[in-house]
N, C-alpha and C positions, 0 to 999 in steps of 0.2 A: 504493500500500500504506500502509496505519496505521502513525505511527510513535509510538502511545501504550502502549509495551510496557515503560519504562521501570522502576517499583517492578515489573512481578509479572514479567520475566524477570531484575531483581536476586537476586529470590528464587528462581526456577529456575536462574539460574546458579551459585548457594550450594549448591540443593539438590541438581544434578545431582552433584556429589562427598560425598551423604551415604549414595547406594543402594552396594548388593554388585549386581554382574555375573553372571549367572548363563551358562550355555553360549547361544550363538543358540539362535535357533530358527527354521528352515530352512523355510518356510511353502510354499519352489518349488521348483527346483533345489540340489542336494546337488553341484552339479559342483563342480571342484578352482576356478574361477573365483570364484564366492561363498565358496568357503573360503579364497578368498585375499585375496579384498577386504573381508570383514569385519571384523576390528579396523578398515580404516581407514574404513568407514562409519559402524561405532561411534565412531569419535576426529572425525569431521566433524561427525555428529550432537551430538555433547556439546559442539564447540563452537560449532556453531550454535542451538544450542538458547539459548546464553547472550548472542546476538547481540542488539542493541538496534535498529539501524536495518536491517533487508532491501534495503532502498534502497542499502546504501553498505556492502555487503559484501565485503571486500578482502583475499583468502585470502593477500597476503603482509604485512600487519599483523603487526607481531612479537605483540604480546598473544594474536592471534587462532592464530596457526602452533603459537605454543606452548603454548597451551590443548590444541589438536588432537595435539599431541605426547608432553602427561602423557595427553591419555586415553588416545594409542595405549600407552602405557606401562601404563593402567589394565587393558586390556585383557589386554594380555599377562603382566603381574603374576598379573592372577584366573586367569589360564586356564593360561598354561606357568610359572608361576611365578618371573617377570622380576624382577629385583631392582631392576637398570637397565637404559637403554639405549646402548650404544655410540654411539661420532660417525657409525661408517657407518649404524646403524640407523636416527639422529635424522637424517641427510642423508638416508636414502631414502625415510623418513614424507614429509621436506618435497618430497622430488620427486613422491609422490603428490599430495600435497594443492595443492603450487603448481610444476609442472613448468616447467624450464627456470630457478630464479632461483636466487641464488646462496645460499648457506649462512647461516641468519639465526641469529645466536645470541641466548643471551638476556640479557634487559634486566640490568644491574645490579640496579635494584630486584626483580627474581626472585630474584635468588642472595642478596640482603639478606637477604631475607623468607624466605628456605626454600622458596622455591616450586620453587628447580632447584638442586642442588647438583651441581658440576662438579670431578670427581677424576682420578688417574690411577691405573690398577689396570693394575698388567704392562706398563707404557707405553704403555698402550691410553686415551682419552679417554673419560671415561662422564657419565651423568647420572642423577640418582636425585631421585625427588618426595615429598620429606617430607610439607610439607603436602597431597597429595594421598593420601599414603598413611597418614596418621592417619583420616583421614575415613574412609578404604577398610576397615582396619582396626576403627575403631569401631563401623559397621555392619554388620560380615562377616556371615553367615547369613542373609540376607532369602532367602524362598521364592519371591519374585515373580518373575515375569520381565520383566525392563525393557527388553530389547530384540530386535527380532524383524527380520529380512531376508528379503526376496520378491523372489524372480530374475520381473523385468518383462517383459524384452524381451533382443536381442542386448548385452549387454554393459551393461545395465541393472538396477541394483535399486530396490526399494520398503527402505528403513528405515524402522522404525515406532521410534521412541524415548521411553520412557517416564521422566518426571523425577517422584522422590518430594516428592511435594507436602506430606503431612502423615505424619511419621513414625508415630504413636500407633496410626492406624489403616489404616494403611499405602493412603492415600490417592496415585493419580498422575495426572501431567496427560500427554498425548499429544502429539505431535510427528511429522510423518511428511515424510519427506524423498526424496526420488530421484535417485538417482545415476548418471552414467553414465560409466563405466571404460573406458578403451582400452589396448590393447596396447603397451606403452612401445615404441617404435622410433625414440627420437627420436635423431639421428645428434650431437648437440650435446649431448648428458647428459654431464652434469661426473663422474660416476660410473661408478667401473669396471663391466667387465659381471660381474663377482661379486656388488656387491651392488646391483646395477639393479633397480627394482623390476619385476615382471612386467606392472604394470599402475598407470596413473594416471589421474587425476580427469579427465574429457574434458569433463564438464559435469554441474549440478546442481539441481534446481528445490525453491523452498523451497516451506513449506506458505504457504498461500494466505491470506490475509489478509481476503479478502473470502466473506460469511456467503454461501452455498448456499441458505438456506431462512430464511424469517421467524420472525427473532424473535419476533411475537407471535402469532404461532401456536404456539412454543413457552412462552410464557409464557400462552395459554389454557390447552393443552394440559396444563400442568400447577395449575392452577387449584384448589383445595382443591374445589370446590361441584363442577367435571368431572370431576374422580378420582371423585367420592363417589357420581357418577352409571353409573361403572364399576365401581367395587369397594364392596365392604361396609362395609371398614375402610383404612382410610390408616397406616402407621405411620412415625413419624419420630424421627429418631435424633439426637442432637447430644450431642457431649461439648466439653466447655472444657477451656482449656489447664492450668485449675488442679484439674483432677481431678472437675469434677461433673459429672454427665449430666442430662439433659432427655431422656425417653420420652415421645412424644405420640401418643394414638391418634384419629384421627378419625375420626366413624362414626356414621349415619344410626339414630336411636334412636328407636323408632313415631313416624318422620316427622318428628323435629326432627335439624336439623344442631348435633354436639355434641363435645368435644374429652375427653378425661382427658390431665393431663400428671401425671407422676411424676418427680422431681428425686431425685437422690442422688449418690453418690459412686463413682467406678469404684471406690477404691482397697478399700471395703468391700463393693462388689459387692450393694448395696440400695439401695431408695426412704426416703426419712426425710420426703420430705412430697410432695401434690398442687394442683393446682389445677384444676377445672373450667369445663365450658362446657353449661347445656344450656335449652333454651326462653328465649333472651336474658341469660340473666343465668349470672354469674360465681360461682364459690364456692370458698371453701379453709378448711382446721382451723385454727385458731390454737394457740396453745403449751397452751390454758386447753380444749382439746379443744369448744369453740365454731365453729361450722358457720358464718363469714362468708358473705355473698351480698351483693351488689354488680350495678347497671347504672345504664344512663344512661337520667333521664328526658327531658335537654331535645334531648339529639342526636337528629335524625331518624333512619327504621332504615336510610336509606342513607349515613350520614356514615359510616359506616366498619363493615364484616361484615369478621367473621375468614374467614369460608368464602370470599370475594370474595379472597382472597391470593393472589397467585401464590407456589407454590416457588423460580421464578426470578427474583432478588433485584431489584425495580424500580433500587434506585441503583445497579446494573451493566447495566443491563439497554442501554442506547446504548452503553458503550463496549467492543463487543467486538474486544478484541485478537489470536486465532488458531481458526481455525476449521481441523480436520482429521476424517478418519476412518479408524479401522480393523474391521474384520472387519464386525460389527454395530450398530456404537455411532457415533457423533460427539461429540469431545469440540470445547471450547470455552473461551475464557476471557473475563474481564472486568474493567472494572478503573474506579475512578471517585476521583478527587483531590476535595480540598476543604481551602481555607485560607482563614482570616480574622481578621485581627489576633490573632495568635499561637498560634490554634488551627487545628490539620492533622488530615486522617483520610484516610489510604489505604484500600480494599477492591479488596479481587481476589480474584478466585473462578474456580474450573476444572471447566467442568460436563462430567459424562460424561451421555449422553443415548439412549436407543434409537432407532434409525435410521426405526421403522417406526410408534411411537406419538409421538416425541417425549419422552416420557416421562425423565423423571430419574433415572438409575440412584444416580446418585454425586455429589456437589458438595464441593470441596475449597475451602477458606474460607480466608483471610486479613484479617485485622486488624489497623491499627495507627492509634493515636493520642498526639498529643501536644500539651505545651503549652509557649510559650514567651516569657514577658512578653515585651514591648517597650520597650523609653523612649521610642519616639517614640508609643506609645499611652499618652494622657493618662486616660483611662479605665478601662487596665487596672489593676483591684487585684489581679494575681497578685502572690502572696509566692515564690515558686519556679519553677524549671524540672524539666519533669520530662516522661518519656515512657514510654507503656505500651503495649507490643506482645502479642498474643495469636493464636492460632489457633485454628481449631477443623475437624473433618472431619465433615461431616455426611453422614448415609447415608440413603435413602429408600427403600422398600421397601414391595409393598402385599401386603394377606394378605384372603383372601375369608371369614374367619374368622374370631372373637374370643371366647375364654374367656365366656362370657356369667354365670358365677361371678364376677365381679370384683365386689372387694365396692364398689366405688362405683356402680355400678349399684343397687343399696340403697339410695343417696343419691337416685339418679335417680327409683327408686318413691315416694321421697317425695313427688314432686308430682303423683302420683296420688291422695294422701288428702287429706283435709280440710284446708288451707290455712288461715291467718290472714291477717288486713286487716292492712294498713302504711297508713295515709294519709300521704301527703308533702305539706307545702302551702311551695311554694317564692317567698321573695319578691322584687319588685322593683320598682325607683321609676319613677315614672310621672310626668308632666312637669314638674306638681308637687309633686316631690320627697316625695309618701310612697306606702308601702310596699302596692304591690297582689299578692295571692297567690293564684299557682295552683295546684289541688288534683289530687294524682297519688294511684290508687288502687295499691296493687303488692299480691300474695296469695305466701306465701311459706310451704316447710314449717313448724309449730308452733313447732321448735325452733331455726331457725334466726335470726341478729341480720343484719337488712338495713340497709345505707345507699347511699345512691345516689352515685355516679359523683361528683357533683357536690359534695359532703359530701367524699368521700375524697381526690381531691387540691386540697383548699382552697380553692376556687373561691367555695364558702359555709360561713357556721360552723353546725352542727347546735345546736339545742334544741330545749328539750321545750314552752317556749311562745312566741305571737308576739311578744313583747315582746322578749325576746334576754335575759333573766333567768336562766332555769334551765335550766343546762347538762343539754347530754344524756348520759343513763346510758341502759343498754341497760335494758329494761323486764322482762326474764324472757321464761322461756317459755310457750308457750299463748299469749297473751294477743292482742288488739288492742291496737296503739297509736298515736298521731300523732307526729308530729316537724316541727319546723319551718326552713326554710334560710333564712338569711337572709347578704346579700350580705357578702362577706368581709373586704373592705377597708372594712367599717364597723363590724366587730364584732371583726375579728379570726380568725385560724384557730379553727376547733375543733377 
């Protein structure tokens, strides 16, 4: 089994105490049997779910027992309205979860931290989970349902356990576990037969670590150019952690593969600006209401197509970390490290997926980067340390349909009329060092200001002759015009 589970079950094990519990849901039998192993399949599940190594899983771990003991507490809290747990409660969880061992209490550092506060109420010993109950609290009312039991076999369940991956848009990743409960009759139980429990863990299979089905078949499968060959319109969703959105539509336009994105802000709930894609070249408004267009003349057309993308993310795409399913869907996750002299970038993604196209319902994103000089790096000129974390939940969804009123479409007819000449004549040095140039013709609407690929991230400085004298100014509209690139590191950006 994979033990690269590291950052994205940190962050499922945070997240798992940020959802609301809603009732089971009972998918097989309703017998008194699953209503009585419930809480504690839910309390196994939450704390295997936060488990790092499956290899070296050790259900009498103090950290591990009493993880499993606030959820059973989580449980009972949302559902009968538990405040705390008694010591006979908190001994008869651990004889479920680890029968026959002796009564494990908790760590000092628990009751430091607020994790397990330990009192006496009527001479009775109790235990109540603050920090687990701020969390419970803070997110009370979620409509989802995060988790579900399915009566398998004799004395058997399916737990399917769902951890809130991206709160905003109420994004989760999957988990499914199997349990298998027997009839307590052990003559050696340290526990009176009052609070014995009716039934304990007999045995448990985690989800499975290893992928089912090929990866790159799922990462064809969702392939911008393959969707496009299925559906009409592609639409894609992402919002940031700091409140903007990105609307993307992709969509087969008289036979060119073509994008509209629109950016805005949820919190205003509108687009404030676009960018395009259509017959190769790129375009967007500037602030001055001027129609930019942008491509590349010297990339060939197979150095890089946007439609050639997969939705599933190539630098996750080797290291998947849990592979499970439920009802329909398989979900999945991923996860990809990178450090180098003092610069780190976590990713981990949690893809939900349809069972029968491969197709991507859901992808639940994670993000983090940081920087952190060094002194034994002679090189580095950082002035600071600092680190920035972000998230984001992105939703994918196809529609066979699209408003065909969009007024960027409008933009799109324009390359149906009358075009103007762009001549580009790009230079470069030849063995004896002067300047030979190649002529690129480009035809672009009237009113539009084109510079190529090449020009915009500085690679060459723009003018308007070959000498490298006069700076380029945009020429108007209508018009033909030439411009000239010349290499950058001889003239400088333009």
């Amino acid at each position: 089994m994979r033990k690269n589970k590291k950052i994205l079950l940190a962050i499922l094990m945070a997240a798992a105490m940020l959802f609301n519990c809603t009732a089971a849901v009972f998918a097989g039998s309703e017998d008194d049997f699953v209503e009585y192993v419930t809480p504690y399949a839910f309390a196994l599940s939450s704390a295997l779910a936060g488990y790092t190594d499956y290899e070296k899983v050790d259900l009498g771990d103090t950290t591990f027992i009493w993880y499993a003991v606030t959820s059973y507490w989580q449980w009972m809290y949302e559902n009968e309205g538990a405040e705390y747990l008694t010591k006979d409660q908190v001994s008869a969880a651990q004889e479920v979860f680890n029968p026959g061992s002796k009564f494990i209490a908790p760590t000092d550092d628990m009751i430091e931290y607020g994790e397990v506060v330990v009192e006496k109420k009527d001479g009775t010993e109790t235990y109540s989970f603050p920090f687990r109950r701020s969390y419970i609290d803070e997110y009370n009312g979620s409509d989802e349902e995060d988790f579900e039991i399915d009566y398998s076999d004799d004395n058997e369940v399916e737990a399917y356990y769902y951890v809130l991956f991206n709160d905003e848009d109420e994004s989760y990743y999957c988990y499914d576990f199997t349990f298998v409960f027997k009839e307590n009759k052990r003559s050696t139980s340290r526990l009176s037969a009052a609070i014995r429990p009716k039934y304990i863990l007999s045995d448990f299979e985690l989800p499975s670590t290893e992928i089912e089905y090929d990866l790159d078949e799922i990462t064809e499968a969702n392939r911008l150019s393959v969707l496009l060959d299925k559906y009409d319109n592609i639409f894609y969703h992402l919002e940031y952690d700091d409140g903007t959105i990105r609307d993307t539509f992709y969509l087969d336009y008289n036979g060119e593969l073509s994008y509209i994105a629109y950016s805005g802000t949820l919190e205003d709930d509108y687009y404030d600006s676009y960018s395009a894609h259509y017959k190769g070249f790129d375009f967007y408004e500037d602030e001055d209401g001027v129609i930019k267009v942008n491509s590349s003349l010297l990339e060939d057309d197979d150095d890089y197509d946007i439609f050639d993308y997969s939705l599933v993310e190539d630098r996750c795409a080797d290291e998947v970390s849990y592979s499970g399913e439920s009802a329909d869907k398989y979900h999945f996750g991923s996860y990809y490290d990178y450090y180098e002299e003092g610069y780190g970038e976590n990713n981990s993604d949690a893809y939900i997926i349809d069972r029968d196209t491969f197709e991507i319902i859901e992808n639940s994103y994670y993000y983090s980067y940081y920087y952190t000089p060094a002194e034994d790096y002679e090189d580095d000129e950082g002035s600071s340390d600092y680190t920035s974390d972000y998230t984001s939940g992105t939703i994918y969804a196809y529609y066979d349909e699209m408003d065909n009123e969009d007024p960027l479409f409008d933009l799109f007819a324009e390359w149906g009329k009358k075009l103007r000449i762009v001549t580009v004549l790009i230079g470069e040095y030849n063995d004896d060092g002067k300047l030979e140039f190649s002529r690129h013709i480009v035809k672009v609407p009237k009113s539009w200001e084109y510079l190529p690929y090449e020009a915009v991230y500085g690679y060459y400085s723009v003018f308007m002759d070959k000498s490298g004298t006069k700076e380029y100014a945009y020429p108007g509209n209508n018009k033909n015009y030439t411009i000239y690139l010349l290499p950058a590191e001889e003239y400088g950006v333009g």
